[in-house]
N, C-alpha and C positions, 0 to 999 in steps of 0.2 A: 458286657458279653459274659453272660454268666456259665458260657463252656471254660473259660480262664480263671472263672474261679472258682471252678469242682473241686480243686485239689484242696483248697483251704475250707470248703464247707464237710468234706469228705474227712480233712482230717481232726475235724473239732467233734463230730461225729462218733470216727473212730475212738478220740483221745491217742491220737499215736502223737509219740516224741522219736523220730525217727535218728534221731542222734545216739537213743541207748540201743540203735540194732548194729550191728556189721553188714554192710554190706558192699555186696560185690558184684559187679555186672559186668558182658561180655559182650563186644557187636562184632563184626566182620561178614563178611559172605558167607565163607563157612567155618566150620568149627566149633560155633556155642555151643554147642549140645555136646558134642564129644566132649569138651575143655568141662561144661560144668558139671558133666555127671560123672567127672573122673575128681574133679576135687569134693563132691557130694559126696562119693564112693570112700574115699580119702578118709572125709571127716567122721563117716557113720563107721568105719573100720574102727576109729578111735573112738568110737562112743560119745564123740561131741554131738549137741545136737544141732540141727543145721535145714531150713529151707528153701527147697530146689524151685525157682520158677522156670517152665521152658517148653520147649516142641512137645516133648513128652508128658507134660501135665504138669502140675504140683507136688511134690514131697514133702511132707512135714516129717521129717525124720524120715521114717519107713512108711508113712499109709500116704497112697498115691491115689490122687484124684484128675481127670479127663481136664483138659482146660480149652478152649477154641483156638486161640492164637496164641504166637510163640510170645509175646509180652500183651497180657491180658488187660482189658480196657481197667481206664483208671479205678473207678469202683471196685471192679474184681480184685484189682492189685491192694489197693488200702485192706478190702476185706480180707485178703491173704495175709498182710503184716497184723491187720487185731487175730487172725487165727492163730498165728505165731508170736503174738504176747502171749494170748490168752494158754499156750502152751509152754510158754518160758523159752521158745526157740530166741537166741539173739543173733546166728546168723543166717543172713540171706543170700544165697547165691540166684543171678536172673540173667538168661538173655535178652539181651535187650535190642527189638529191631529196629532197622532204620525208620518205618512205617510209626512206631512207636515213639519214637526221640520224633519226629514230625509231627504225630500227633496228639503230642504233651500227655501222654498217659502216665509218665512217669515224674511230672510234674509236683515238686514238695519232695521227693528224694533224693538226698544226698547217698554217695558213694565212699568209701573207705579205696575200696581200688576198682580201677576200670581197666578193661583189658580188651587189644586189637589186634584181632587174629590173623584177618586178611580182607584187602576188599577185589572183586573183579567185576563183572557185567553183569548185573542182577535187577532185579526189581525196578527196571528203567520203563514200565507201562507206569508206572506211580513216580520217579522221580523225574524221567524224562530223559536226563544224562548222564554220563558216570562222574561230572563233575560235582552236579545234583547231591548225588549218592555219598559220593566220597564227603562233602560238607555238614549230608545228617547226618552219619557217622560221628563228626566230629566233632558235632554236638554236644555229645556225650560228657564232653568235659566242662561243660557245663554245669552239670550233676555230682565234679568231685568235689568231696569235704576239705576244707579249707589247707589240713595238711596229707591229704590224699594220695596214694600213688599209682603213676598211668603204666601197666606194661604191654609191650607191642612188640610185633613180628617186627625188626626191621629190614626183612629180606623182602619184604613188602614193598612193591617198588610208590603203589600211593600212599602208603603208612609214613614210608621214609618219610614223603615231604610234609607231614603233619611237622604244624608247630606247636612243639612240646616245651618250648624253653622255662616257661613261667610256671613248669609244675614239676612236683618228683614225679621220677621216671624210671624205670629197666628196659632196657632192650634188649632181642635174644636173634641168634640168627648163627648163619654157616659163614657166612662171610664178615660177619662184622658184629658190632653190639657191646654192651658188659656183659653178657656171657655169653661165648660160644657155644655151639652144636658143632660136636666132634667125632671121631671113628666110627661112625654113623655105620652099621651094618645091619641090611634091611633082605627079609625074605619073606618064604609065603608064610612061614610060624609067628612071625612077629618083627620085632628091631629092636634094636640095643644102639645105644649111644651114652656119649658122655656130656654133661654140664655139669657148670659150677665143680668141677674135680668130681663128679658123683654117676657111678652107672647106672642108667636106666636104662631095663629090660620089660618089654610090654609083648602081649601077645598081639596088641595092635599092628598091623603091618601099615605102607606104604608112607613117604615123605610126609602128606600132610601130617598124620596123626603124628613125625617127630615133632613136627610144632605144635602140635595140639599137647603133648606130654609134656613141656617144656615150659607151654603158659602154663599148666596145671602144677607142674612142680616150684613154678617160683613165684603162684599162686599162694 
């Protein structure tokens, strides 16, 4: 079946050693895209350089290019990491869809950390059911490096019953976790809350984007 072994003719091709990048990918229902383009934001604030894959296209640093799908077919995606050797970028941030983790596009990369934002009823013309869904999801962990860490919504009521036991882990939540979401005050200007002892104030409003601030900050 020589669709199973794109990923290794792709990556003899390229010459990628996918162990000297960082990377970092995101799935859930919603929130990749806010999560990754708030730690992209993050990083180019600090002059790191840093590779965005997602809804919004491609980043290499600053110069942004159109892409079709939120996790680009495997070719496209190899061809995005020799763009980001051939620039010295070594990290990669991506979201990463369930459509994707199903359809082995991401196949030959390992993860530095994975992150689970949320799941609900989505994409069920393609998976079928939400149990479907919820198990490519969690796929995902498949894809971490050996000493890798998974961080997850645990207010998440399918997230919760992910089995995480056999891997490093953070969990974040209002009710529960290693770190709380605290004094949480949200209006139309934005929201302000506390984690890890630390004030975060964002112009972003509404609950989810607290959780979206909170994978990005312990990102």
């Amino acid at each position: 079946n020589l669709k199973d072994k794109l990923y290794m003719i792709a990556k003899y091709i390229y010459d990628l050693d996918f162990s000297s990048f960082n990377c970092y990918g995101f799935t859930g229902t919603n929130g990749k895209t806010t999560t990754t383009s708030l730690i992209h934001k993050v990083l180019r604030n600090k002059e790191i350089d840093v590779t965005l894959i997602g809804t919004n296209g491609v980043y290499f640093n600053d110069d942004h290019y159109e892409l079709n799908n939120t996790t680009p077919s495997l070719l496209e995606l190899y061809s995005i990491f020799y763009e980001s050797k051939k620039r010295n970028i070594k990290n990669i941030i991506m979201e990463v869809s369930s459509h994707a983790i199903e359809l082995k596009r991401i196949e030959g990369i390992k993860f530095d950390i994975i992150g689970f934002t949320n799941i609900s009823h989505d994409h069920l013309d393609f998976h079928k059911t939400i149990e479907n869904y919820a198990k490519a999801k969690y796929k995902l962990t498949n894809y971490l490096k050996k000493y890798g860490l998974i961080i997850y919504n645990i207010d998440d009521k399918c997230i919760k019953n992910f089995d995480f036991s056999n891997y490093r882990k953070l969990s974040f939540g209002i009710y529960d976790g290693d770190f709380k979401i605290e004094n949480i005050r949200l209006s139309i200007d934005g929201s302000t809350f506390f984690i890890d002892n630390k004030q975060i104030t964002s112009s972003l409003s509404c609950m989810f984007n607290v959780y979206n601030l909170s994978m990005a900050y312990l990102t």
